[in-house]
Short mmCIF file of the C-alpha atoms (twelve columns), coordinates in Angstrom:
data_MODEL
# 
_entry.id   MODEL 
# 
loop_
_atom_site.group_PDB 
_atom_site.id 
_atom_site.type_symbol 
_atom_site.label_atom_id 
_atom_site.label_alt_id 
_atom_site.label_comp_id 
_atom_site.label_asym_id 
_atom_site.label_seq_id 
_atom_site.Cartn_x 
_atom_site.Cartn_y 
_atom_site.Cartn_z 
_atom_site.pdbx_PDB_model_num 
ATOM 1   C CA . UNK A 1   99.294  126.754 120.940 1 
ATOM 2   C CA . UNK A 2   97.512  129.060 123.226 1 
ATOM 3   C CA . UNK A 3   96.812  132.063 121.378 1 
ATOM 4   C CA . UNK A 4   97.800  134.512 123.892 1 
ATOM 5   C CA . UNK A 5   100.639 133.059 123.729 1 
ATOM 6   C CA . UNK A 6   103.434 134.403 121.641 1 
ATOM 7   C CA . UNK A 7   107.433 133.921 120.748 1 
ATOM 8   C CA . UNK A 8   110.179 136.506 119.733 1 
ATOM 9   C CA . UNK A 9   110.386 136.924 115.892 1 
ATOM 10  C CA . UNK A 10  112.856 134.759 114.294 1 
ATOM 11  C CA . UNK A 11  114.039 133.240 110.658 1 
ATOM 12  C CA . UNK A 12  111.396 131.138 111.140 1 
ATOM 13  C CA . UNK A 13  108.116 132.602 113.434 1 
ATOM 14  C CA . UNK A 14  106.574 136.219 112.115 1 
ATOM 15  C CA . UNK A 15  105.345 136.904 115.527 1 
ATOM 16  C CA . UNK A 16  101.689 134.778 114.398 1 
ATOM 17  C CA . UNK A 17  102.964 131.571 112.669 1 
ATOM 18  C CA . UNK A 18  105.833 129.471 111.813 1 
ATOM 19  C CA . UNK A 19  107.314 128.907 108.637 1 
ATOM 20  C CA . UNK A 20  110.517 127.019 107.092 1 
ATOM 21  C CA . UNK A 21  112.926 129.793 106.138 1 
ATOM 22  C CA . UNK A 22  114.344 128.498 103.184 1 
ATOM 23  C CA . UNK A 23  111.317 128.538 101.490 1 
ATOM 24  C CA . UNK A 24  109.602 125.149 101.175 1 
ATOM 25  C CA . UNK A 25  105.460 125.444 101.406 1 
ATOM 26  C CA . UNK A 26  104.187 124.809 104.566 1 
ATOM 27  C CA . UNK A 27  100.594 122.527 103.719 1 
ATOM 28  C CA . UNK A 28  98.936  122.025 100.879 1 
ATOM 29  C CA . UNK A 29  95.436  123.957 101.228 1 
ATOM 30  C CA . UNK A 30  92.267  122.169 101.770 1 
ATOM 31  C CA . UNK A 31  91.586  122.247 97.952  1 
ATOM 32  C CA . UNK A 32  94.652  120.490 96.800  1 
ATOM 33  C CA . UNK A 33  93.864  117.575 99.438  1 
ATOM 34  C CA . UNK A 34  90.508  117.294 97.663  1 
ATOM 35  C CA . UNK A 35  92.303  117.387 94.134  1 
ATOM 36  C CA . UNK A 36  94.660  114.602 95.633  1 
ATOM 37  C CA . UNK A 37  92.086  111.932 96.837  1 
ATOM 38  C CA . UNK A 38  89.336  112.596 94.060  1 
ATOM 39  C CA . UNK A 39  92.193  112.234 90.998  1 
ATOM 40  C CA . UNK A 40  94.190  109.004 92.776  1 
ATOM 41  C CA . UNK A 41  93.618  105.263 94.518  1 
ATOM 42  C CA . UNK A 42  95.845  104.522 97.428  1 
ATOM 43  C CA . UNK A 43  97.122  101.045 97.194  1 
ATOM 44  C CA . UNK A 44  95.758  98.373  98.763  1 
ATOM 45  C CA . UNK A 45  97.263  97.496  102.507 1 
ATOM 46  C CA . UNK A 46  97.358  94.096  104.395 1 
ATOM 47  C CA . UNK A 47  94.479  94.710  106.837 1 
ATOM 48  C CA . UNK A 48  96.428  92.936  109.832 1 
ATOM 49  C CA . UNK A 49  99.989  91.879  110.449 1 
ATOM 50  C CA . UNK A 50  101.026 90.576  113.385 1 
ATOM 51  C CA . UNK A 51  104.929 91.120  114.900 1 
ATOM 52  C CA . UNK A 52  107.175 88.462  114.718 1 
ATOM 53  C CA . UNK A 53  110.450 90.175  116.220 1 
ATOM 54  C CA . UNK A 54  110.812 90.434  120.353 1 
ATOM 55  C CA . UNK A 55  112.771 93.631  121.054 1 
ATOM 56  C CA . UNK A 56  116.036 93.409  122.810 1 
ATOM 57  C CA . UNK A 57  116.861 95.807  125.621 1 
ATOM 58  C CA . UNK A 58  119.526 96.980  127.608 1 
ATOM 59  C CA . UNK A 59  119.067 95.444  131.148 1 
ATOM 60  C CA . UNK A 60  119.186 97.755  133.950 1 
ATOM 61  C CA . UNK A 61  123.138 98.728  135.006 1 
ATOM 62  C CA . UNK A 62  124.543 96.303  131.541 1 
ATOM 63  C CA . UNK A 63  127.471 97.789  129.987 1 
ATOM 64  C CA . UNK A 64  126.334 97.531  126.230 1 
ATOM 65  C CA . UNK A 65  125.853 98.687  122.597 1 
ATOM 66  C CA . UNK A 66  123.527 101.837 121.824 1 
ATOM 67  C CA . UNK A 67  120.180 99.799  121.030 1 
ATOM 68  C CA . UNK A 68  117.705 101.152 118.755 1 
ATOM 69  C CA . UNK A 69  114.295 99.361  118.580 1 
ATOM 70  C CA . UNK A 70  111.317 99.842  116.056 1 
ATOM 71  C CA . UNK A 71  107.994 100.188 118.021 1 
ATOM 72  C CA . UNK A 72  106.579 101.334 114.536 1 
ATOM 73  C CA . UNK A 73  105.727 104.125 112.377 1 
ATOM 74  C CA . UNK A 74  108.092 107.020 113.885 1 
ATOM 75  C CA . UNK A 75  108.103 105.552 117.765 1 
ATOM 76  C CA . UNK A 76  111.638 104.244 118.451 1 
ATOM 77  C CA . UNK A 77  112.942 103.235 121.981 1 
ATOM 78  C CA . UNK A 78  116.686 104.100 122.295 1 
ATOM 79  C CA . UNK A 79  118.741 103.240 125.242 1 
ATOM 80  C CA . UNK A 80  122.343 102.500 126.540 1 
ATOM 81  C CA . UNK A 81  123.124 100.944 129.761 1 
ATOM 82  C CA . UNK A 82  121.982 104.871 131.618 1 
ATOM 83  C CA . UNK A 83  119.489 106.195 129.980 1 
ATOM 84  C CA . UNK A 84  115.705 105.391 127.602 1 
ATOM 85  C CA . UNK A 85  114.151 106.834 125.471 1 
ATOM 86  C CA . UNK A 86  111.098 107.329 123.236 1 
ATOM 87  C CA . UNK A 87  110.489 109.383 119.931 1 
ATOM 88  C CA . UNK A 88  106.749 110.620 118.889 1 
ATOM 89  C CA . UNK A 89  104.954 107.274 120.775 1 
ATOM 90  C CA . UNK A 90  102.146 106.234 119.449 1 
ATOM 91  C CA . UNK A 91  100.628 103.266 121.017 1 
ATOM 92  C CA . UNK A 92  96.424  104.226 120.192 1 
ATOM 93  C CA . UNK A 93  94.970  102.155 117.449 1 
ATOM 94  C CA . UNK A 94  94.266  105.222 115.286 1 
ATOM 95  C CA . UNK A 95  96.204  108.045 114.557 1 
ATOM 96  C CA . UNK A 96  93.182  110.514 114.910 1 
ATOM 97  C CA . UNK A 97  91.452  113.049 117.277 1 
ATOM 98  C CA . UNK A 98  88.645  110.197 117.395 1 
ATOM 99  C CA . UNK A 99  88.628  106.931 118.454 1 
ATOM 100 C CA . UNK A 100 86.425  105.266 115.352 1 
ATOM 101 C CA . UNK A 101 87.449  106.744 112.443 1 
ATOM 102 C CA . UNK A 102 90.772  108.236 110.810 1 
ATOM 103 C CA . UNK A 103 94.175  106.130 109.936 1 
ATOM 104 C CA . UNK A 104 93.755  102.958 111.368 1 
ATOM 105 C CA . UNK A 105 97.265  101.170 112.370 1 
ATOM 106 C CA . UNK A 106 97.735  97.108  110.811 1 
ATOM 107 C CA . UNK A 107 99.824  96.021  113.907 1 
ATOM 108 C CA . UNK A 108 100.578 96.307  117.331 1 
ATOM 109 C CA . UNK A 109 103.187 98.352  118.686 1 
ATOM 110 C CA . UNK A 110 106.540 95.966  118.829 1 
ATOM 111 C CA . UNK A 111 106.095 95.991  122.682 1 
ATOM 112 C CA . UNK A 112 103.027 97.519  125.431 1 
ATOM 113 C CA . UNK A 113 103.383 100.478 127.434 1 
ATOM 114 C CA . UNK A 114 103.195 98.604  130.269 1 
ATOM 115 C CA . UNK A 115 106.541 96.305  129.315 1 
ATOM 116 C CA . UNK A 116 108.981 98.950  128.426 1 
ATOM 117 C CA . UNK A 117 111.720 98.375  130.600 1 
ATOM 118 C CA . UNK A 118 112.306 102.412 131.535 1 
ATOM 119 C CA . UNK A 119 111.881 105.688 130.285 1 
ATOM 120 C CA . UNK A 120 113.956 109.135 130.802 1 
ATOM 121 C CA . UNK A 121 112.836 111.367 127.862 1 
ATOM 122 C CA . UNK A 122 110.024 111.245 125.209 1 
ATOM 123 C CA . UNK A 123 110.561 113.554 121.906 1 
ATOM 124 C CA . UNK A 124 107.927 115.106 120.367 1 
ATOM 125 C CA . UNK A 125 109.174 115.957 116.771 1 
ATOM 126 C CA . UNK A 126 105.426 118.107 116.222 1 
ATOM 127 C CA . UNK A 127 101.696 117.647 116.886 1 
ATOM 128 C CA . UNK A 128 100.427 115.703 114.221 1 
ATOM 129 C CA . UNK A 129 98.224  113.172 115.618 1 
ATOM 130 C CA . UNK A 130 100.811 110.114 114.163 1 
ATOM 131 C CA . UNK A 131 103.591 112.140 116.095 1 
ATOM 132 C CA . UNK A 132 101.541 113.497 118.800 1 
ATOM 133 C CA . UNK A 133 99.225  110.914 120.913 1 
ATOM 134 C CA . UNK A 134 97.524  112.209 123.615 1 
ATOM 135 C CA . UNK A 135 96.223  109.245 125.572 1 
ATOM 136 C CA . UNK A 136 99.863  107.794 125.071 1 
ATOM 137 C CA . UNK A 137 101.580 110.365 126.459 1 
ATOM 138 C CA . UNK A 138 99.359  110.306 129.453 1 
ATOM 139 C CA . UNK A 139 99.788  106.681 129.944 1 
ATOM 140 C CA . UNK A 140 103.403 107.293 129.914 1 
ATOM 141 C CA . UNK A 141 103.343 109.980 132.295 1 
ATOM 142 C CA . UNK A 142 101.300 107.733 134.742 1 
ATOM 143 C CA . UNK A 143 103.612 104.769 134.670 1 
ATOM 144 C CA . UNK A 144 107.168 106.778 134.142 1 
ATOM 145 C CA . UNK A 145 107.030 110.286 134.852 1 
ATOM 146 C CA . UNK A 146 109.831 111.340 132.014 1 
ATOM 147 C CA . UNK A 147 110.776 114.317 130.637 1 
ATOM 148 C CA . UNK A 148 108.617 115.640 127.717 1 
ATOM 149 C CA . UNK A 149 110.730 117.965 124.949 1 
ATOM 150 C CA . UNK A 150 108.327 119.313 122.840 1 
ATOM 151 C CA . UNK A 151 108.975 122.571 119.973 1 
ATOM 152 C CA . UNK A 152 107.839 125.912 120.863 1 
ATOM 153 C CA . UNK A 153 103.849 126.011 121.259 1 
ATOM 154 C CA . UNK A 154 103.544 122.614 122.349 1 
ATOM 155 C CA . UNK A 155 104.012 122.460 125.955 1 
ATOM 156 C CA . UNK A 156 99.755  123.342 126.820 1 
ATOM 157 C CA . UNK A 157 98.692  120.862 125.115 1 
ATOM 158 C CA . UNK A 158 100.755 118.583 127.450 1 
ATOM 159 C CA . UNK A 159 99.712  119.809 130.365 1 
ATOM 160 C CA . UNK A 160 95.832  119.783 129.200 1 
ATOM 161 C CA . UNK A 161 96.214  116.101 129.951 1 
ATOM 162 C CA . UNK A 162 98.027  116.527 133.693 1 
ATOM 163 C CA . UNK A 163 101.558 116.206 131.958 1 
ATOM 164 C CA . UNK A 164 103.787 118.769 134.066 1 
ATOM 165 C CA . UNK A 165 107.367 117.886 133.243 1 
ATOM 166 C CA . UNK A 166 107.532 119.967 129.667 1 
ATOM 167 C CA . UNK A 167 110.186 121.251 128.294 1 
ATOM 168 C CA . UNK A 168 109.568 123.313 125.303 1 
ATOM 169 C CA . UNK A 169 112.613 124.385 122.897 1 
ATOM 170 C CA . UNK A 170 113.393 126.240 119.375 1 
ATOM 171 C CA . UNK A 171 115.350 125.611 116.927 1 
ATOM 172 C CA . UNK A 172 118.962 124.931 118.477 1 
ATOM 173 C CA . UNK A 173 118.022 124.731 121.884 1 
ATOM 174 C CA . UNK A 174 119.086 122.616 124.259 1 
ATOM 175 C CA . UNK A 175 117.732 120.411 127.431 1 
ATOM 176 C CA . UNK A 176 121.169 118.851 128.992 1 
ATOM 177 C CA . UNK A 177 121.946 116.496 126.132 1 
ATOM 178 C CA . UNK A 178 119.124 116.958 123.511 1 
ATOM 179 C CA . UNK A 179 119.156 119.656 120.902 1 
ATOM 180 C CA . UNK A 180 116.170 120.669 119.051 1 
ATOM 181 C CA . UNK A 181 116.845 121.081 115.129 1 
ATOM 182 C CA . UNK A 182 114.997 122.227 111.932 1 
ATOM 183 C CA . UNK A 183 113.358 119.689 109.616 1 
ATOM 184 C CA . UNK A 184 110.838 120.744 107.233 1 
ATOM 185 C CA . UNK A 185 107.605 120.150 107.936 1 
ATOM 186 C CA . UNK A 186 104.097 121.623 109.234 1 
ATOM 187 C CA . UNK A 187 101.635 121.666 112.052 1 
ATOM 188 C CA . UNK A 188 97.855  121.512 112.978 1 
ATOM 189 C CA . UNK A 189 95.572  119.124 114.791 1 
ATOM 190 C CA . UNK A 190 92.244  121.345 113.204 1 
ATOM 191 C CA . UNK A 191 91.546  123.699 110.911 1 
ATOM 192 C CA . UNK A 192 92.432  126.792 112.920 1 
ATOM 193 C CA . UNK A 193 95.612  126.298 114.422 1 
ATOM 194 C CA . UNK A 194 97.597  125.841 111.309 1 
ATOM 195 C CA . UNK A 195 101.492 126.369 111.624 1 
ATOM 196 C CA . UNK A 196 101.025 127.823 116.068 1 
ATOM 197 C CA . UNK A 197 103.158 125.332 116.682 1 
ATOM 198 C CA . UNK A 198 106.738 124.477 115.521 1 
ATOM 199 C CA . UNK A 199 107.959 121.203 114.404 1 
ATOM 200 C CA . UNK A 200 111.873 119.893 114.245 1 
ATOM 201 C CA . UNK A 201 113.697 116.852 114.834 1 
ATOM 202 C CA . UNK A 202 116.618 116.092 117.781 1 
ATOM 203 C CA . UNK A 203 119.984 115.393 118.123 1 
ATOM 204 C CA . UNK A 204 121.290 113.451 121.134 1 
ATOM 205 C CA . UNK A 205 124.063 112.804 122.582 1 
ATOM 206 C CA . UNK A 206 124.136 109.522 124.235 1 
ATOM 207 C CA . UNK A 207 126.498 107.026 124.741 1 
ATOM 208 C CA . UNK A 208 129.144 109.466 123.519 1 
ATOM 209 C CA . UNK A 209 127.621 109.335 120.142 1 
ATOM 210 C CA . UNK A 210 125.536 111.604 118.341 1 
ATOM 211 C CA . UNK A 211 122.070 110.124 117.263 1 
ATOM 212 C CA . UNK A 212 119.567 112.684 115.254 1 
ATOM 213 C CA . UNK A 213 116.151 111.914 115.484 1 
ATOM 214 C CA . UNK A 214 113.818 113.275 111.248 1 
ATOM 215 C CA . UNK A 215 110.514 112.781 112.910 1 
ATOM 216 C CA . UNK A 216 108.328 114.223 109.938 1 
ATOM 217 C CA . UNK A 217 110.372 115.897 107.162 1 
ATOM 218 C CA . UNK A 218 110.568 116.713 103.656 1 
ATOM 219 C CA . UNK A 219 114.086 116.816 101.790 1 
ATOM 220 C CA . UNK A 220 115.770 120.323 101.933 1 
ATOM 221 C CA . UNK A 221 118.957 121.822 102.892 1 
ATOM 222 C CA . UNK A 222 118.465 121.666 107.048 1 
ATOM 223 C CA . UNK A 223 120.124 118.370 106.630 1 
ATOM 224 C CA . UNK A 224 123.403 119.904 105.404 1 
ATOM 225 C CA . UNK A 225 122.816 123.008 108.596 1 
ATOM 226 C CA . UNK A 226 122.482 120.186 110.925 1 
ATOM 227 C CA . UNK A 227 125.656 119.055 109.956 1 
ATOM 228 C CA . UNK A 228 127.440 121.882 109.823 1 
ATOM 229 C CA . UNK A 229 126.351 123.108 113.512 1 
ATOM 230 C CA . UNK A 230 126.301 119.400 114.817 1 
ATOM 231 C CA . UNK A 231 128.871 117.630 113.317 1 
ATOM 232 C CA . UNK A 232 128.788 114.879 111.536 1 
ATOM 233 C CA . UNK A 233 126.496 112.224 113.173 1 
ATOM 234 C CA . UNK A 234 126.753 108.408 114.117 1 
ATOM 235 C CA . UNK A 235 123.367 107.374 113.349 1 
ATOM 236 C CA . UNK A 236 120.287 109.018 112.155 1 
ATOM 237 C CA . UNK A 237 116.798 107.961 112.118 1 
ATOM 238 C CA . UNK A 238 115.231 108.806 108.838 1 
ATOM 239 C CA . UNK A 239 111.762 108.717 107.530 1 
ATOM 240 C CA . UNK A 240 111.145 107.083 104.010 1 
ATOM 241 C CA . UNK A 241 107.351 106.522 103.650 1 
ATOM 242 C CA . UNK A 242 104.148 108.424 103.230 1 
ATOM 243 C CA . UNK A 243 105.446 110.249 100.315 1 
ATOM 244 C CA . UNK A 244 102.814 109.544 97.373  1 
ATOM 245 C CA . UNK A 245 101.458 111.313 95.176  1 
ATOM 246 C CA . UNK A 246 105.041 113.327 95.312  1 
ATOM 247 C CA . UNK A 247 103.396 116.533 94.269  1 
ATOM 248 C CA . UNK A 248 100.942 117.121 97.097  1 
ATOM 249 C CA . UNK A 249 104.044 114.950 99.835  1 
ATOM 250 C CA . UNK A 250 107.155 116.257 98.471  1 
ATOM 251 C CA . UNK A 251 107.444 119.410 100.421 1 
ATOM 252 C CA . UNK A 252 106.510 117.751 104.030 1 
ATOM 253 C CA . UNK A 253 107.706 113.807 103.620 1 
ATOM 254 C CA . UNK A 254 110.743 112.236 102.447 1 
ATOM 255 C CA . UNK A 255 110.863 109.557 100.047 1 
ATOM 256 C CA . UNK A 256 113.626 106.646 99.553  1 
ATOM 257 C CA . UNK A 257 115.897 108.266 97.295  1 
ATOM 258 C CA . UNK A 258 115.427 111.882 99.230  1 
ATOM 259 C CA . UNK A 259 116.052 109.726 102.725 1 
ATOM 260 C CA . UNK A 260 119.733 108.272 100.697 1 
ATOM 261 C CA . UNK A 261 120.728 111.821 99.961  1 
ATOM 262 C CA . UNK A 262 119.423 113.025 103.604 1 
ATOM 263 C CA . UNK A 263 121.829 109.978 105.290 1 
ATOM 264 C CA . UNK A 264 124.795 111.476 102.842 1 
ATOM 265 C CA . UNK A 265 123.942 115.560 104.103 1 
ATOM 266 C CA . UNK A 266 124.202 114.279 107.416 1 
ATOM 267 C CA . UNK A 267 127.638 112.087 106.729 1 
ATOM 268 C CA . UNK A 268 126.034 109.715 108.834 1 
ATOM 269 C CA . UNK A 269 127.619 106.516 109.451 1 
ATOM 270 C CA . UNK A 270 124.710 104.563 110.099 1 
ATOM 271 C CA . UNK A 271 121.190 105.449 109.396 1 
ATOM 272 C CA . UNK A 272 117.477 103.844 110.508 1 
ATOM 273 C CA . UNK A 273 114.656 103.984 108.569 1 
ATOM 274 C CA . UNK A 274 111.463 104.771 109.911 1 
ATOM 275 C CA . UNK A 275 108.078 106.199 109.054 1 
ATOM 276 C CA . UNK A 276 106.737 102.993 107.182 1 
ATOM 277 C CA . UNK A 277 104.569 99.586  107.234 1 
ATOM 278 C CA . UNK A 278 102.222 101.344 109.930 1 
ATOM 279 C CA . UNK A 279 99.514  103.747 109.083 1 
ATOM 280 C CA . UNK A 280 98.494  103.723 105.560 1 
ATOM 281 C CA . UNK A 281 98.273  107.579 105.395 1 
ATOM 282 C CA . UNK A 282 99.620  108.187 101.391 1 
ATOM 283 C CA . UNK A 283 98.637  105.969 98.413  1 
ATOM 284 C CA . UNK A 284 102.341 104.223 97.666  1 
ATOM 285 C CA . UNK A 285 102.087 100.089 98.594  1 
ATOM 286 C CA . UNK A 286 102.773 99.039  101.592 1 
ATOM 287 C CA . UNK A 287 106.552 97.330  100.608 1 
ATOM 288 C CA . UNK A 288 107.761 99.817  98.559  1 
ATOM 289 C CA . UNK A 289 109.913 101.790 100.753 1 
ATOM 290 C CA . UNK A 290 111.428 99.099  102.046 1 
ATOM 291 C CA . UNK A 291 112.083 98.047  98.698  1 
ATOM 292 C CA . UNK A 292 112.672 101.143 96.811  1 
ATOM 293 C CA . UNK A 293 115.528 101.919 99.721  1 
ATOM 294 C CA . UNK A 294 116.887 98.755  99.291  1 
ATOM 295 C CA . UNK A 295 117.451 99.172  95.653  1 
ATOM 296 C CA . UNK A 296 118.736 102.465 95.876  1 
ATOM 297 C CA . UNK A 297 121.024 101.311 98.485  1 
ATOM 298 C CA . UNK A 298 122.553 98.733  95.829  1 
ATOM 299 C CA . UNK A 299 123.378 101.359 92.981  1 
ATOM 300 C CA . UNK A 300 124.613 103.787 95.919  1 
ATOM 301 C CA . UNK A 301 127.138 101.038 97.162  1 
ATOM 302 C CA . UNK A 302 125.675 101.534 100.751 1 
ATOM 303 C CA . UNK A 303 125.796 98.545  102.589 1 
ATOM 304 C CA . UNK A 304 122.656 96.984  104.777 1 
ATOM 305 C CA . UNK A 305 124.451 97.619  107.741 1 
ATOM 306 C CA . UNK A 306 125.107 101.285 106.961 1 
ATOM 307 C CA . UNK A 307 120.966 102.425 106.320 1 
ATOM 308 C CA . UNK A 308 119.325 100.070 108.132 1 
ATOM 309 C CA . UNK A 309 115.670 98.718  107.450 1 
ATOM 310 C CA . UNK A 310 113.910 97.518  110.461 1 
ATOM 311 C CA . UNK A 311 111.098 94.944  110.895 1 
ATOM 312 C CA . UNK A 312 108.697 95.752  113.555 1 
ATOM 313 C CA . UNK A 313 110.135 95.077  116.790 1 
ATOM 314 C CA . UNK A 314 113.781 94.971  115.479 1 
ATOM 315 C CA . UNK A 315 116.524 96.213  117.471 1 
ATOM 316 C CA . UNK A 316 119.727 97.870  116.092 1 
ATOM 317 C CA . UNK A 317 123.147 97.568  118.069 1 
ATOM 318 C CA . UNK A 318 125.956 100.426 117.638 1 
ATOM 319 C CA . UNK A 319 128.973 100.029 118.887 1 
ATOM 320 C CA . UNK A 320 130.647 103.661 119.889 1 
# 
């Protein structure tokens, strides 16, 4: 955020910085991320994996399902027979201000920029370099020329890199049929721009169904508010890793079980699991939120069908 820049006072910004209102702590301070990776050992990752699954995609003018693909970590490319669209892309091979160093991603996107069939809207849940990628969004500007909905204090750093169609919202705004809503969760990209920026996830309307889009968030009770000012919705897209250790990730990133009680908040009928088997950024293994959810799932009673869990490149099909 530009620092001349400012916003009207709200639940949630004191005039200087944003904050969650019910409460939950913004970031850990620079001294508790020390404590974290001097006292633990992150589990070992496969170094490579390469995609197996070949997205499937609404062809232009087809009368068909809502399809939901997973392009990996929290990218997903949803479309119906009218409209496309893509949540926090990330297509770089590190999720970092720097090209050589920082979280380095074990696969490929599930398809190249270049190959998507269309795009009408990208959501940016926050600027967090996983959520927020630069030289993606300005290869996706070149080739498509979308829409880019971004929080409040985002929009400059679009149009740093020639990006002109920004559309920057708070908390229950609108752009035609995408709301912006608050998740709990944090910003910075460096050490002096803490919390300038807002954060929040989406719901859209599309395909006369409503589709709510976690980006980054802990557990708390903006699930239930989303609900209650939303409705309830048809399918939400739910993060479930990066959550270990759970004392320093508990506040800002979901786990399994806290992405089971999100889906219920929500009264979702179908749910998407995302945020996983991408960037090792936390210390849990690599297949334990896959399986973790899956177990829950079984003492829950939820069925497969109802909280889905994606391979790389796998497309989901809802039927209105």
């Amino acid at each position: 955020m530009d620092s001349k820049i400012s916003y009207p006072k709200s639940d949630h910004y004191n005039g200087e910085t944003f904050f969650n209102p019910w409460g939950a702590n913004n970031a850990k301070t620079i001294w508790e991320a020390f404590k974290w990776k001097m006292t633990t050992k992150p589990a070992l990752w496969p170094l490579e994996i390469t995609n197996t699954i070949k997205p499937i995609f609404v062809q232009n003018g087809e009368t068909s399902s809502l399809h939901i693909t997973y392009i990996g970590h929290a990218t997903t490319y949803i479309q119906d027979s009218k409209l496309s669209i893509l949540t926090d892309p990330q297509f770089s091979d590190r999720a970092s201000p720097v090209s050589f160093a920082g979280p380095k991603r074990i696969r490929k996107p599930a398809i190249e920029i270049e190959n998507i069939p269309a795009l009408d809207f990208v959501l940016i849940s926050h600027n967090h370099y996983d959520h927020l990628d630069l030289p993606t969004l300005s290869a996706l500007n070149t080739k498509f020329h979308p829409t880019f909905i971004v929080p409040l204090g985002n929009s400059e750093l679009l149009k740093s890199v020639g990006i002109e169609k920004v559309v920057e919202l708070d908390w229950w705004q609108k752009h035609e049929n995408i709301e912006l809503v608050p998740v709990q969760h944090w910003s910075a990209r460096g050490i002096r721009d803490r919390n300038k920026s807002l954060w929040g996830g989406y719901v859209i309307t599309i395909d006369n169904q409503k589709v709510f889009f976690a980006g980054d968030t802990g557990y708390g009770p903006h699930f239930k508010m989303i609900r209650e000012h939303c409705g309830p919705m048809d399918l939400s897209i739910l993060p479930i890793g990066a959550y270990a250790p759970r004392w320093f990730m508990k506040d800002q990133h979901m786990n399994p079980e806290d992405a089971i009680m999100a889906h219920a908040d929500l009264n979702s009928k179908k749910s998407f699991a995302i945020h996983f088997e991408t960037f090792q950024l936390t210390d849990e293994p690599f297949e334990e939120p896959r399986n973790i959810l899956s177990d829950e799932m079984k003492k829950k009673k939820i069925l497969p069908d109802d909280f889905f869990i994606p391979q790389v490149g796998e497309t989901l099909l809802v039927s209105p």
